[in-house]
ChimeraX commands (.cxc) that place a marker at each C-alpha (Angstrom):
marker #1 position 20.20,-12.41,-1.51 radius 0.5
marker #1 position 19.70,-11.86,-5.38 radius 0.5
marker #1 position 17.86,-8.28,-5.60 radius 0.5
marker #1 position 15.68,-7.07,-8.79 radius 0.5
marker #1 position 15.41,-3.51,-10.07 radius 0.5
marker #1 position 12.20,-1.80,-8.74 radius 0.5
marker #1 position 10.38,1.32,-9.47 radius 0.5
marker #1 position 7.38,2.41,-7.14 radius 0.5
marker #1 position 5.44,5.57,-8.99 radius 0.5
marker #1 position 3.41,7.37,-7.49 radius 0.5
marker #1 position 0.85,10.64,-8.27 radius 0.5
marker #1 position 3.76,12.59,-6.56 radius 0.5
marker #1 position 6.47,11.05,-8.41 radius 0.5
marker #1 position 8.87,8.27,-7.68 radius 0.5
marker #1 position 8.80,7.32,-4.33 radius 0.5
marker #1 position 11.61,4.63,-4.75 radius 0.5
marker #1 position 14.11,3.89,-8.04 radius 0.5
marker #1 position 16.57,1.22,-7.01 radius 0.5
marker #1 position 17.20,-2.67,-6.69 radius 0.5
marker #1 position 15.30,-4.47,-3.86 radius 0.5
marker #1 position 15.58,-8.17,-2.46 radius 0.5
marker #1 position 11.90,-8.28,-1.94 radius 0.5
marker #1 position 8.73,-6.51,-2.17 radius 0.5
marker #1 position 5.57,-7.51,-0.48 radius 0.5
marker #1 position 2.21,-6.53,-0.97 radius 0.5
marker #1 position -1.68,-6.93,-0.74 radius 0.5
marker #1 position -2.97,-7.66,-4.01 radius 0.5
marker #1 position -6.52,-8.29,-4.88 radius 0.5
marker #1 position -6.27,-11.82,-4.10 radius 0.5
marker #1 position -3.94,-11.41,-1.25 radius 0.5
marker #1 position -0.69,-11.01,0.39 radius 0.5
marker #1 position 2.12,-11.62,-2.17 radius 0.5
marker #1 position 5.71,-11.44,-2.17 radius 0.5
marker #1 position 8.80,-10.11,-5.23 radius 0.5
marker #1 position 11.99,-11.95,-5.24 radius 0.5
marker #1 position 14.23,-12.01,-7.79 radius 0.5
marker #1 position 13.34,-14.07,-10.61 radius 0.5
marker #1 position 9.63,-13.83,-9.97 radius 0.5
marker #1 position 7.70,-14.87,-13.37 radius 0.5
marker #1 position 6.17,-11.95,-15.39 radius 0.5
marker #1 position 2.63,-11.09,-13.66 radius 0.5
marker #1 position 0.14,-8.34,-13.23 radius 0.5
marker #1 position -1.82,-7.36,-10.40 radius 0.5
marker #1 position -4.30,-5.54,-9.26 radius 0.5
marker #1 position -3.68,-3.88,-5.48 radius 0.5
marker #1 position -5.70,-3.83,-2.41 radius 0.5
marker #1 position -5.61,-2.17,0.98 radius 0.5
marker #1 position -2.20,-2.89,2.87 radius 0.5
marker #1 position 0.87,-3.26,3.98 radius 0.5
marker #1 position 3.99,-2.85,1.54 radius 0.5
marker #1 position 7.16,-4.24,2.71 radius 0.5
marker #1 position 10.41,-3.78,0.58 radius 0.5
marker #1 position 13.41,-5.15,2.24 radius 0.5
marker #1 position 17.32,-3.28,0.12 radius 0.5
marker #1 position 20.09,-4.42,1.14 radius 0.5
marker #1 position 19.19,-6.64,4.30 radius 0.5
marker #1 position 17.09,-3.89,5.48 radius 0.5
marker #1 position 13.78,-3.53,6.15 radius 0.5
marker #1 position 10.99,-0.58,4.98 radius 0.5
marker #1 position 6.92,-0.62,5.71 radius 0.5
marker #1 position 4.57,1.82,4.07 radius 0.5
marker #1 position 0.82,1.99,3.85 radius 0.5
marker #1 position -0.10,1.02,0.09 radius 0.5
marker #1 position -3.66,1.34,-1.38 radius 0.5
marker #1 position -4.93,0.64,-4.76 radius 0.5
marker #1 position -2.76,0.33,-7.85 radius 0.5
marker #1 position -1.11,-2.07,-9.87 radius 0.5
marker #1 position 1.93,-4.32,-9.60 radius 0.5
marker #1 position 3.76,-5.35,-12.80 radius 0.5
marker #1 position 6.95,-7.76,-13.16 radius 0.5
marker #1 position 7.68,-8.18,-16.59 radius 0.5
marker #1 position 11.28,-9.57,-17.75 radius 0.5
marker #1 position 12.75,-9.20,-13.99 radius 0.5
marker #1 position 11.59,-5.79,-13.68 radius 0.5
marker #1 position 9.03,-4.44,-10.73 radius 0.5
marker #1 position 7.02,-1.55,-10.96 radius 0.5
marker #1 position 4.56,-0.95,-8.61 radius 0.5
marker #1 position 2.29,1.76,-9.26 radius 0.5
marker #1 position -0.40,2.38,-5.56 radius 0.5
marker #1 position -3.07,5.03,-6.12 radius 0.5
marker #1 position -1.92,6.47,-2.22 radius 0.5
marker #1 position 1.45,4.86,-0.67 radius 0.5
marker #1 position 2.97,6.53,2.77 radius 0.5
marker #1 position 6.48,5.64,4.11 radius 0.5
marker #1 position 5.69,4.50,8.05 radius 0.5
marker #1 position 7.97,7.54,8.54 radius 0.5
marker #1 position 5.41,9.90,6.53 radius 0.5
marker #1 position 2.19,8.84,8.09 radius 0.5
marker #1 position 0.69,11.39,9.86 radius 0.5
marker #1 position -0.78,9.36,13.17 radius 0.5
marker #1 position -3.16,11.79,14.11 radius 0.5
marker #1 position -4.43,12.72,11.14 radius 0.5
marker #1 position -5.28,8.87,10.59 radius 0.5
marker #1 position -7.17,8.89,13.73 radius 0.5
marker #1 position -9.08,11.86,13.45 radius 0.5
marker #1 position -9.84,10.30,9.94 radius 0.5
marker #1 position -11.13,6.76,11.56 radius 0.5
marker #1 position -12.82,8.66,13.76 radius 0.5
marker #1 position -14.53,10.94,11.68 radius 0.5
marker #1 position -15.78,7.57,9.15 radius 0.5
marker #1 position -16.80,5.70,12.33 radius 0.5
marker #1 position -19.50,8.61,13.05 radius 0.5
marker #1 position -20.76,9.21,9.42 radius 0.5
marker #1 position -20.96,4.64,9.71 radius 0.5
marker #1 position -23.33,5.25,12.63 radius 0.5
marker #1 position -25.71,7.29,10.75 radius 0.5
marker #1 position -28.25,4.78,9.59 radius 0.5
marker #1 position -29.93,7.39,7.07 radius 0.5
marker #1 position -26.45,7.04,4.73 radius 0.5
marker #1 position -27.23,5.92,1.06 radius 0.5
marker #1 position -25.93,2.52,-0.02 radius 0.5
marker #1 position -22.71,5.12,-1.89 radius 0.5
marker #1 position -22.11,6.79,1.54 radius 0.5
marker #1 position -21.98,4.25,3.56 radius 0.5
marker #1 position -19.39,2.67,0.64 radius 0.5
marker #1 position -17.05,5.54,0.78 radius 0.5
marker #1 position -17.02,6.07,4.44 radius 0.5
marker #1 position -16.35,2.39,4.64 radius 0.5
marker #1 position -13.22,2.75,2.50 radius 0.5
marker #1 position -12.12,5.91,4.59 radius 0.5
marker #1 position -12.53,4.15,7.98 radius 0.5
marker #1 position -10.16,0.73,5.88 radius 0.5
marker #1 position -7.53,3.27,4.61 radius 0.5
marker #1 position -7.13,4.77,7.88 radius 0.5
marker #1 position -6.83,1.72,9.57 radius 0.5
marker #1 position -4.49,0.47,7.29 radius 0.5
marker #1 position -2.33,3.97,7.90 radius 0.5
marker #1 position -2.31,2.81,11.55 radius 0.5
marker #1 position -1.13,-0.65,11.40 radius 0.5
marker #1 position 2.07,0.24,9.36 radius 0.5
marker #1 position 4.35,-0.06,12.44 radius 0.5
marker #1 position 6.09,3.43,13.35 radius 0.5
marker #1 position 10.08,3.86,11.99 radius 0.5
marker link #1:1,2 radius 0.2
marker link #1:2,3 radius 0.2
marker link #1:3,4 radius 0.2
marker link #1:4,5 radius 0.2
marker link #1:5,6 radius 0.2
marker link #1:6,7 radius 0.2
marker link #1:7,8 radius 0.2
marker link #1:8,9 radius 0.2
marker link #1:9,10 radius 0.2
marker link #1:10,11 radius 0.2
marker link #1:11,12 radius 0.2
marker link #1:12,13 radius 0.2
marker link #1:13,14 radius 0.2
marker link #1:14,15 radius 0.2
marker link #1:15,16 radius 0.2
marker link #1:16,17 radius 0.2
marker link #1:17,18 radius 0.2
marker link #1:18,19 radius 0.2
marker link #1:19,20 radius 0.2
marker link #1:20,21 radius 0.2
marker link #1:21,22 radius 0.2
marker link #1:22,23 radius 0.2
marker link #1:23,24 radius 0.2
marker link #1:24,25 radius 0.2
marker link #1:25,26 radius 0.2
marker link #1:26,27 radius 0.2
marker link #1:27,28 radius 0.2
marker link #1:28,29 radius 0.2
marker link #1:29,30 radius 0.2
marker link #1:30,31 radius 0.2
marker link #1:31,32 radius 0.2
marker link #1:32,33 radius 0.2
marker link #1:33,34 radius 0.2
marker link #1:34,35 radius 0.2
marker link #1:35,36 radius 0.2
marker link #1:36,37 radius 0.2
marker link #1:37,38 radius 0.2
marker link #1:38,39 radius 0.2
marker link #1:39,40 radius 0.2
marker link #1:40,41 radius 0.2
marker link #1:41,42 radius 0.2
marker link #1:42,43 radius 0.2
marker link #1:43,44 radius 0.2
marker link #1:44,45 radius 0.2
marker link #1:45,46 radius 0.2
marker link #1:46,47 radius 0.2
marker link #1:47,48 radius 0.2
marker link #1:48,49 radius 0.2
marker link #1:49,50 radius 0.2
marker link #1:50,51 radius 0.2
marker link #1:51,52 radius 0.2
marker link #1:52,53 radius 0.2
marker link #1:53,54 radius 0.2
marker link #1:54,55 radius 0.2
marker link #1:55,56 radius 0.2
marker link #1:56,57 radius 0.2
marker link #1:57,58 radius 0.2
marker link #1:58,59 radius 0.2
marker link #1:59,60 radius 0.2
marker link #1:60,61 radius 0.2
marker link #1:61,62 radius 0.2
marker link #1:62,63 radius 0.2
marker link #1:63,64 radius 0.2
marker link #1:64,65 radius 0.2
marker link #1:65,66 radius 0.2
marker link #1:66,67 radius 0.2
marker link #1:67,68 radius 0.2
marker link #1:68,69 radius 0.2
marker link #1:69,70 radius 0.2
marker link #1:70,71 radius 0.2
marker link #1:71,72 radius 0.2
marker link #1:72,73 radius 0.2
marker link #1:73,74 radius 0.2
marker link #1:74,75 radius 0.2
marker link #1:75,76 radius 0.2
marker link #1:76,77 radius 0.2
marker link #1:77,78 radius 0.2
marker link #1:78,79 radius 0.2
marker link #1:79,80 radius 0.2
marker link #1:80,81 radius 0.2
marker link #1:81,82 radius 0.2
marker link #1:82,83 radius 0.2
marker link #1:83,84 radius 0.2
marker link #1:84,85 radius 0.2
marker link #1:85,86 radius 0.2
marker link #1:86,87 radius 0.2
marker link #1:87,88 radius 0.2
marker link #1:88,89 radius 0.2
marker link #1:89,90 radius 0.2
marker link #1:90,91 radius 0.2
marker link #1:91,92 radius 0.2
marker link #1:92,93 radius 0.2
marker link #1:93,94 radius 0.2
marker link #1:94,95 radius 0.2
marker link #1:95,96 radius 0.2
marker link #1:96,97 radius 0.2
marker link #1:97,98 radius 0.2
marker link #1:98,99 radius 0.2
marker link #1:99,100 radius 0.2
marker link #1:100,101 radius 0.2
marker link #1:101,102 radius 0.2
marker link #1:102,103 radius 0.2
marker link #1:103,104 radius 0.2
marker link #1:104,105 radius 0.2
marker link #1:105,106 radius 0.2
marker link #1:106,107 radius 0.2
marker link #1:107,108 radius 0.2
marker link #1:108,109 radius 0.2
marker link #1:109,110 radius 0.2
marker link #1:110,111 radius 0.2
marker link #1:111,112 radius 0.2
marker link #1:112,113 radius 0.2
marker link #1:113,114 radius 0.2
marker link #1:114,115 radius 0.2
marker link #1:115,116 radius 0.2
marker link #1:116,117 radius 0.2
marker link #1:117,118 radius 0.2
marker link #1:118,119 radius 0.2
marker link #1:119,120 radius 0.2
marker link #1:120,121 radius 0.2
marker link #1:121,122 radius 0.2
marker link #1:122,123 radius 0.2
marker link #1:123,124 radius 0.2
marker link #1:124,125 radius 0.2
marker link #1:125,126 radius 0.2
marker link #1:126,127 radius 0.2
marker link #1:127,128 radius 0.2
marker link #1:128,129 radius 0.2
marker link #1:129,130 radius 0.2
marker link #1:130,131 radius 0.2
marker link #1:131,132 radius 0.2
marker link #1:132,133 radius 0.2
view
């Protein structure tokens, strides 16, 4: 399979620098998948899954927010938070979904509180469906 050269940059730095076969993601309009020879396009990201597949193999990580660019055959995807499956801390996403499912309970929450614990509860979900390395 043709691959594509692909940066993912994060707050933290670069969390990948190399040439991938694919890259899949949640944009703001939905799954989407990278190949090679994808058309120059921007994106805006949503809540998901990221799946980059080098050299016949497969990698998952939790990716939330950003952008994805592909402009003349290059991909750089740039996530406000994105966690290897390997570096997701399991508990720590529970205790997290846990702690927004209270604070959702509370019916005295303004219409901003009940926003933000709504988007803790989705990014912890999302932590926890990335299938475990």
């Amino acid at each position: 399979m043709r691959s594509f050269p692909l940066q993912i940059v994060t707050a933290d730095g670069l969390a990948f620098d190399g040439q991938a076969e694919s890259i899949s993601v949640r944009a703001a309009g939905g799954d989407m998948c990278v190949q090679a020879g994808h058309c120059d396009y921007v994106t805006v990201l949503g809540m998901g899954q990221a799946r980059l597949i080098v050299d016949g193999k497969v990698r998952t990580a939790a990716c939330i927010g950003g952008m994805l660019a592909v402009a003349d055959g290059k991909v750089r995807l740039v996530p406000t938070t994105f966690e290897w499956a390997e570096d997701i801390d399991r508990e720590r996403a529970k205790s997290a979904l846990e702690r927004a499912e209270a604070k959702l309970a509370d019916a005295s929450l303004s219409k901003e509180e009940h926003r933000l614990a709504e988007s803790a509860k989705r990014r912890a979900q999302v932590r926890l469906s990335i299938p475990q390395a």
